[in-house]
N, C-alpha and C positions, 0 to 999 in steps of 0.2 A: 335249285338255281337255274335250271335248266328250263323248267315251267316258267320261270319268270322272266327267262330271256324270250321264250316265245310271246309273251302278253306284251312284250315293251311296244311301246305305240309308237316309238320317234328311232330313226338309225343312228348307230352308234357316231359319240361327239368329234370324231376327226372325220367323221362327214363334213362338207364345207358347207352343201345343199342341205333342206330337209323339205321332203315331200309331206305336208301333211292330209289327214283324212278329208276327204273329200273334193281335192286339189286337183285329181285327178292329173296328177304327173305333175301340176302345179310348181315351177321351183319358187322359192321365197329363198331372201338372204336375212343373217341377222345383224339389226341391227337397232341401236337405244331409239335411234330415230324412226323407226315403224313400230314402236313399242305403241301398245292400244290402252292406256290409263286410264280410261273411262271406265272398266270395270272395277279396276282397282280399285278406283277413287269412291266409284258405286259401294263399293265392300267396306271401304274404310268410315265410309260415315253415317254406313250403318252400325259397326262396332263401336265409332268414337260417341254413339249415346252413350254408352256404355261409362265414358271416362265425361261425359258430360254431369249424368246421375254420381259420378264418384265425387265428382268437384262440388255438385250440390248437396251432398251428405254431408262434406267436409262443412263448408259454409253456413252451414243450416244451423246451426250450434250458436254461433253467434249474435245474432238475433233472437233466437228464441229463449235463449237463459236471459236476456236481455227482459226479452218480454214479459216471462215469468217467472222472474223475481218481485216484481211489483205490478201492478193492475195499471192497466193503459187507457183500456175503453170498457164500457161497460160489457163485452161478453165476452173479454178475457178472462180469465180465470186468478182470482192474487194466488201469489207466495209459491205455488206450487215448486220452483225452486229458486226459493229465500234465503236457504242454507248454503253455506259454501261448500260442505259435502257432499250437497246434493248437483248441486253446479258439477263437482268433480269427479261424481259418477256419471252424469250425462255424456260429458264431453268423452268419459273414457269409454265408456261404453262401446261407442262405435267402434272405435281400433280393439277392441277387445274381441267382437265379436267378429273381424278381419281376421284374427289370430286362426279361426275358426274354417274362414271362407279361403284363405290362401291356399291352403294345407291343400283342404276339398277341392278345389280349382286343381292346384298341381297334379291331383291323381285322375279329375275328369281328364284334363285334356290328353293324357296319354292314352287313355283306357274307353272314351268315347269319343274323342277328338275336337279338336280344339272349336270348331262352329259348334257342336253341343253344351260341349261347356259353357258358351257366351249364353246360349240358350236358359241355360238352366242357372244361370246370373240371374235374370228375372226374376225368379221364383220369392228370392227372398229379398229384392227390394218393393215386390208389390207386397209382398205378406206385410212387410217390416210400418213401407208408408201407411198403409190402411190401419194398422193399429194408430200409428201415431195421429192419424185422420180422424179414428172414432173415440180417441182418450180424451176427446174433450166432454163427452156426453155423461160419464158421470156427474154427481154432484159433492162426491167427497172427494178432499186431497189425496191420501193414497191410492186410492183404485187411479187416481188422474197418474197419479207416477209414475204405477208398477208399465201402466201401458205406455207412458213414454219412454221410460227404462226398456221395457221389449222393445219398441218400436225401433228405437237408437241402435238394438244391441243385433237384431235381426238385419236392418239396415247394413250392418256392418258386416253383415256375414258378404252381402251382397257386392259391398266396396272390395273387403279384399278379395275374392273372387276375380271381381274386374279388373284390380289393381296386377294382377296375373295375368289373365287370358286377354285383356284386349292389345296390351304390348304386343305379349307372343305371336297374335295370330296377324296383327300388321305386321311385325317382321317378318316373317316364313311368306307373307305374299306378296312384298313389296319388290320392285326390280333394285338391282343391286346398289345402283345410281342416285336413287330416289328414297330408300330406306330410312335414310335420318329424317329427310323432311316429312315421311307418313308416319315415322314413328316420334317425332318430334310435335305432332300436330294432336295426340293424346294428353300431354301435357299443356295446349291451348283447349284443348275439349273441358276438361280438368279445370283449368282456370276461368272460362266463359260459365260455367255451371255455377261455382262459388261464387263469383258475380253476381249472377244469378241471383240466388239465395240469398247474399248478402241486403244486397240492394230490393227487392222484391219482400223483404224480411223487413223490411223499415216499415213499410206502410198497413200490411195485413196482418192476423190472426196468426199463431205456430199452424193451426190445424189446415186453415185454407193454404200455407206454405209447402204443406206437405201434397198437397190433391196435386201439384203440376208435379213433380216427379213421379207420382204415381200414373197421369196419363202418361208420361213419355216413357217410360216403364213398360207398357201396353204396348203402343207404336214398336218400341225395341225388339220386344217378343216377338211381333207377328214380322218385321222385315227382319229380323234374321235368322226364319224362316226361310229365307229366299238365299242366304250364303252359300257360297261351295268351303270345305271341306278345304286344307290346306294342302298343297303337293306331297311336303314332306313330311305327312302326318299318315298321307294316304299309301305313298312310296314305303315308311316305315313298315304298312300293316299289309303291305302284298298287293295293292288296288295300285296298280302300275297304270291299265289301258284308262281309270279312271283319273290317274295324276295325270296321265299326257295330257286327258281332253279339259282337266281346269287350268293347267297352264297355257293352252290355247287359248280358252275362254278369258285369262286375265291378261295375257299379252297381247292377242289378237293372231288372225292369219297371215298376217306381213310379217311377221317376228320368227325368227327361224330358232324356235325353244330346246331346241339338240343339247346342246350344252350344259343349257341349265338343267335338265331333266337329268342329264346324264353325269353329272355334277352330284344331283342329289341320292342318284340310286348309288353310284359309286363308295358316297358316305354311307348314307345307310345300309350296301350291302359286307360294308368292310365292318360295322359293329351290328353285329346280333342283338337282337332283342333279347333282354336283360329280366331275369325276378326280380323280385324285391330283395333278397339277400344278395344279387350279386351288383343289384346297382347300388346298394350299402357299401359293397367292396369295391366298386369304383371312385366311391369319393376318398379312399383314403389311396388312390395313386394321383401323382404331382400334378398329370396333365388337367385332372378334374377340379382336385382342392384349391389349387392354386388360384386359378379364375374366379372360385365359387368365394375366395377370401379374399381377394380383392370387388368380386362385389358384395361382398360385407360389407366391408370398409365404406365405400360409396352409401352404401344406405345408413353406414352409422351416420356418417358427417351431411348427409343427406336429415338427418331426424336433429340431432343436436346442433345443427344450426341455429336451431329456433324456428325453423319457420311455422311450426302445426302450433307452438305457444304464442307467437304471437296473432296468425290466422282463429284460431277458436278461442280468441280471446282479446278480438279484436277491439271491439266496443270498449271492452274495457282500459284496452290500451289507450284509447285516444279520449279516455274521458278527463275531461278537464284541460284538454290540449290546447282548443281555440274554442273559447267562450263564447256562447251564442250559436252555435253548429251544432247539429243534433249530431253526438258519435257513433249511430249507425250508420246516418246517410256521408260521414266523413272516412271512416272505417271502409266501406262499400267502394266507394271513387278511390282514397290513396291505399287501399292493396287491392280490390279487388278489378278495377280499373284497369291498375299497373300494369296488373298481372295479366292481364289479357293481352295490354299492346305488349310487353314488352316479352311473354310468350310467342306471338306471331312472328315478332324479328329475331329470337330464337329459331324457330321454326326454318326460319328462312336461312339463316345462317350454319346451320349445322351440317349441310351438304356442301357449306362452300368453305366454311375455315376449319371446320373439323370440331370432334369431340374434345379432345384435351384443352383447345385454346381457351372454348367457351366455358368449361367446367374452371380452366385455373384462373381466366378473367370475372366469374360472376364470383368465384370465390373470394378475390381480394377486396371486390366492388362491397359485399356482402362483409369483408370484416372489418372494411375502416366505418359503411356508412352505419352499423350496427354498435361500433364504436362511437358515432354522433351521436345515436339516439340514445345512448348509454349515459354520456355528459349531459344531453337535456337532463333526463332523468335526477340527475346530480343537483345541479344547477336550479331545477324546479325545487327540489328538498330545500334547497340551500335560500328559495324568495325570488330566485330569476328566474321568471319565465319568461323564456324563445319561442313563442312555438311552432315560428317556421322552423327551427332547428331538431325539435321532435319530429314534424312532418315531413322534413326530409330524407329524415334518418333512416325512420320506417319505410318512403317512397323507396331509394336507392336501395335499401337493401331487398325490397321487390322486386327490382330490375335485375337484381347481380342475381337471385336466386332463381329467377323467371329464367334467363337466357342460356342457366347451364342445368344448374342442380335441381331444379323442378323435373326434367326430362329425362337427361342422360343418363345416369343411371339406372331407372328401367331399363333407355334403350340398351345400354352396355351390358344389361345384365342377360336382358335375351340374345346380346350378339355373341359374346364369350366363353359362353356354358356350352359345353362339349354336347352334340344333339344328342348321341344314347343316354345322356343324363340331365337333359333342358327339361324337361316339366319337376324333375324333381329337385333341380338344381335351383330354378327359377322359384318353385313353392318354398324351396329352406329359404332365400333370399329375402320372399316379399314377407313369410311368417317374421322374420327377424326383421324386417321392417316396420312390422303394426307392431310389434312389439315395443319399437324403439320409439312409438306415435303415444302408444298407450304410457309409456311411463315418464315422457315428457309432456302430454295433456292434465295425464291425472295428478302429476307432482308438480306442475310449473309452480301455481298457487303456491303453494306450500315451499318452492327452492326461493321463489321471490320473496315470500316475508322473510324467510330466514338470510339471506345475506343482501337484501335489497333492492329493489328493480334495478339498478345502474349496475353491481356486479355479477348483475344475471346476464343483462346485454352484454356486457365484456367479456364474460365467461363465456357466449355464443361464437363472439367475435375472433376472441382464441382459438375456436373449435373451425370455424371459416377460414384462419390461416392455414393452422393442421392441415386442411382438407387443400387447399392451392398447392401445398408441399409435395403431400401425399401424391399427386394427379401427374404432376409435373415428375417425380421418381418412377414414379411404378404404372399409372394406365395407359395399355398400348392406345394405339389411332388405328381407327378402325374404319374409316371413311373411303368409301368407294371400294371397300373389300367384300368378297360375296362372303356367308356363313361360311362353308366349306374351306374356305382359304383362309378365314381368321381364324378356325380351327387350326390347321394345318402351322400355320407362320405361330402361332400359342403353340404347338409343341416342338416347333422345330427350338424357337426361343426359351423352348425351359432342359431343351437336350446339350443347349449352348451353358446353360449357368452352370 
């Protein structure tokens, strides 16, 4: 401990002044308003490719079962998936192979630190896109498969990877003020990707759909390259004189970082570094589980909403909706569109009305208009077709899921998880996330013929009230709170129950 007080680069935080290196007696005061965000901002958008490439694997599905199920142009490929099996191993595929990348994620970023780990996210969405780039080049159907089966399944190692570290590492370096909105802006990264794909999916080839995430894949790799390393990732592993100089470098030299540095060693010199069998034994005390099971809950009501069956199965949703509209290029504008504005005024808002309002308002938004698009549904069976009343159904309930339940919960899950147990707490969360992706992708089909598209959307709808209830009981607000104090106020509030 001793060693470590010598290496601290900042004076201790009831200091009022902080002198820092090179100041040369220099005083600075602290305050939000000589905060230097131009770095941050620099950091954050180079990680948010990260959740651009996730939004584009997501979306990517949609147009391409489109594609290949039947021959478009002459050097598509027919039939390659004709079958509906094979449709519902594509689509699963990819969250299947998240299952894979979460897990991995949660143990990089502890163990190599969290700019590594985003690092080593490339890896398997170049490998994953290049298969799917060269699986057109055979001339039989299954060799065409097996490689876009890999391709999907590799892909996904890559998503949930990302679906982990690019949260985490905005969070840990965002200022405390600004948090929601940087960590709110992965979930528009997210959304502009699927767009993306969606829309860019209409007009080209799966294989030439695949080549643009593979460059930006590239680009990713080599500028994050150039990232620093998180405070409290560096503070955790004894790199103190090197924490001070990147929270300099992310705040600027007008910013007087006392505080927060000494905020963060505080925490992490109060919980030791942990084995694997003892941070096993911290999940089963209240202060850990507790948090780690309400964002469960968030990611269940976050998956059975519906949103990934009606997203990777877009096309199909809207075929037959307005006659004369091709339902890719319709599918593409009312979600994937949606999703992008109505992400942004997300974004914007999450700093200013808070987490809970937005998660219990997108959730009612999300259960009556998913409820409309359930009565179309009906109504269409029945010889009446609306189908401004489909299109709306689906729009709105874009909006309601865009504003809250697209983001928040990520962010909530990296703000609440107790830091001696955040990479491992955050990888149980996102694993039982793709989990929840994969068994609502690969079974949608399959729940919809058997009780009917309109009591599927109802059944979503149900699952969207749950979720307003649930929010409004039991998730704290967490808005303009630094980590260390949402910590803190999470156990003083479970020593009170």
């Amino acid at each position: 401990m001793a060693t470590k007080e010598k290496e601290r680069l900042l004076p201790p935080a009831s200091s009022t002044y902080a002198i820092q290196p090179g100041d040369s007696g220099r005083i600075v005061t602290r305050n939000i308003r000589d905060t230097r965000l131009t770095t941050v901002t620099y950091s954050a958008v180079i990680v948010l490719m990260g959740s651009l490439l996730f939004g584009y694997a997501i979306g990517y599905s949609s147009p391409v079962i489109s594609d290949l199920e039947d021959s478009k142009t002459n050097t598509t490929p027919t039939g390659y998936l004709h079958k509906k099996q094979y449709q519902g191993i594509f689509s699963a595929l990819m969250p299947l192979g998240a299952l894979i990348g979460a897990p991995l994620a949660g143990w990089l970023v502890d163990y190599v630190g969290r700019k590594n780990a985003l690092l080593y996210c490339s890896v398997p969405f170049a490998a994953g896109w290049l298969i799917t780039v060269l699986s057109h080049i055979p001339d039989e159907a299954t060799p065409v498969r097996v490689l876009l089966f890999a391709g999907r399944f590799i892909v996904g190692i890559g998503v949930g990877s990302t679906s982990l570290c690019v949260p985490l590492y905005i969070t840990e370096i965002s200022p405390t003020s600004l948090r929601g909105l940087y960590g709110a802006a992965n979930q528009l990264c997210v959304t502009i990707g699927l767009f993306m794909a969606e829309m860019i999916g209409t007009y080209i080839d799966y294989y030439w759909l695949a080549m643009i995430p593979l460059g930006i894949t590239c680009i990713f790799a080599i500028f994050t390259v150039s990232l620093k390393e998180t405070p409290r990732w560096l503070i955790t592993h004894g790199r103190l004189l090197e924490a001070g100089r990147v929270i300099l470098w992310l705040r600027g030299s007008k910013y007087d970082v006392t505080n927060e540095q000494k905020d963060i060693e505080d925490q992490v010199n109060s919980e030791r570094k942990l084995t694997f069998s003892e941070t096993l034994r911290e999940f089963k005390t209240k202060p850990v589980y507790h948090p780690l099971i309400l964002t469960l809950f968030l990611m269940f009501f976050q998956q059975f909403c519906g949103i990934n069956a009606i997203i990777f199965n877009a096309e199909d949703t809207f075929e037959g909706v307005a006659k004369g509209i091709d339902p890719g290029l319709l599918s593409s504008l009312s979600v994937g569109l949606t999703q992008v504005l109505a992400t942004f005024v997300g974004v914007i808002l999450t700093d200013v009305l808070g987490r809970r309002i937005l998660l219990i308002s997108g959730a009612i938004i999300m259960c009556v208009s998913i409820s409309v698009a359930g009565a179309y549904e009906y109504l269409h069976h029945e010889n009446h077709n609306i189908p401004a009343m489909g299109i709306a159904g689906i729009v709105c309930y874009n909006i309601g899921f865009s504003i809250g339940w697209g983001a928040l919960p990520w962010l909530l899950t990296s703000e609440i998880i107790p830091l001696r147990v955040r990479g491992a707490g955050v990888a149980i969360a996102t694993f039982v996330n793709w989990s929840l992706v994969a068994v609502v992708t690969g079974g949608y089909k399959y729940y919809q013929e058997a009780v009917n598209p309109w009591y599927a959307f109802w059944s979503f709808g149900l699952v969207c009230l749950c979720a307003a209830i649930f929010t409004a009981i039991f998730i704290p607000e967490t808005k303009n709170k630094s980590l260390e104090d949402i910590e803190k106020s999470f156990e003083a509030s479970l020593h009170r129950l």
